[in-house]
N, C-alpha and C positions, 0 to 999 in steps of 0.2 A: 406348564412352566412358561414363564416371561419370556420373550426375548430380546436379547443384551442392546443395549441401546450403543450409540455410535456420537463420536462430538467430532466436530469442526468447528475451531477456530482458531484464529491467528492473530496475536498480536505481532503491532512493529513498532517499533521510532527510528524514527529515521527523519534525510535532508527529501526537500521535495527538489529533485533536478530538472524539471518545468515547471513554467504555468497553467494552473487547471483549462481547460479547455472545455467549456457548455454548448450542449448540442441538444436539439430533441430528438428523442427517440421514436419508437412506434407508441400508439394511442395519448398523445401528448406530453410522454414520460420524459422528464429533465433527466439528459445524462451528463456525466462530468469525469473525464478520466486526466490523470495525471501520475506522474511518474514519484517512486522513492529509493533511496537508495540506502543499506545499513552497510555499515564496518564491522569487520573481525579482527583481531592484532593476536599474536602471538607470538610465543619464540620457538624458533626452530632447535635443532640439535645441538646446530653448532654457538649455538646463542645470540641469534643474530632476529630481530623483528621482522616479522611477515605480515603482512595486513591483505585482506581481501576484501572487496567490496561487492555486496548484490543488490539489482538492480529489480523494482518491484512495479509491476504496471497495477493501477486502484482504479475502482469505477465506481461511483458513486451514484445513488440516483433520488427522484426527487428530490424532495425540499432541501436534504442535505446537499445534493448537487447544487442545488442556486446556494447554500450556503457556504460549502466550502471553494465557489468560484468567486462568490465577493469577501472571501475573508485569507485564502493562501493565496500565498507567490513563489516561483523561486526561490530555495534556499532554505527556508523553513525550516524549523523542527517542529515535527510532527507526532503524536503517540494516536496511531489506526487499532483499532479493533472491530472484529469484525470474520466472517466465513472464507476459507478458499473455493476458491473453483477455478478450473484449469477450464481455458479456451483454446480451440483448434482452431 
């Protein structure tokens, strides 16, 4: 019998709350990280609007890294897609 396969991935849109920042990585790898942030809104019980906001750290690497450091900025709407992975 097969065994069951597994997915990652994560869409977002969101504002970008910096500017990308390009570094080189190990073996001449363009890296590029920059920040996102989404909104929630809702109403509560008592009927009153609650909004949350979460904040998303991105990393991007080659060719797209030197592309999305000469094409974002601050502020931005952005739609990411793309794997998670958690960093220690």
């Amino acid at each position: 019998m097969a065994k069951p396969r597994s997915l990652n991935r994560v869409m977002i849109i969101g504002n970008l709350t910096r500017d990308p920042q390009l570094r080189d990585g190990k073996n001449d790898v363009k890296v590029c990280s920059f920040g996102v942030t989404t909104n929630t809104s809702w109403k509560d019980a008592g009927g009153h609007i609650q909004e949350r906001a979460e904040f998303h750290n991105v990393v991007a690497f080659n060719k797209l890294a030197e592309i999305c450091h000469q094409v974002l900025s601050v502020g931005m709407l952005v739609y990411l897609e793309g794997e998670l992975r958690t960093r220690v």
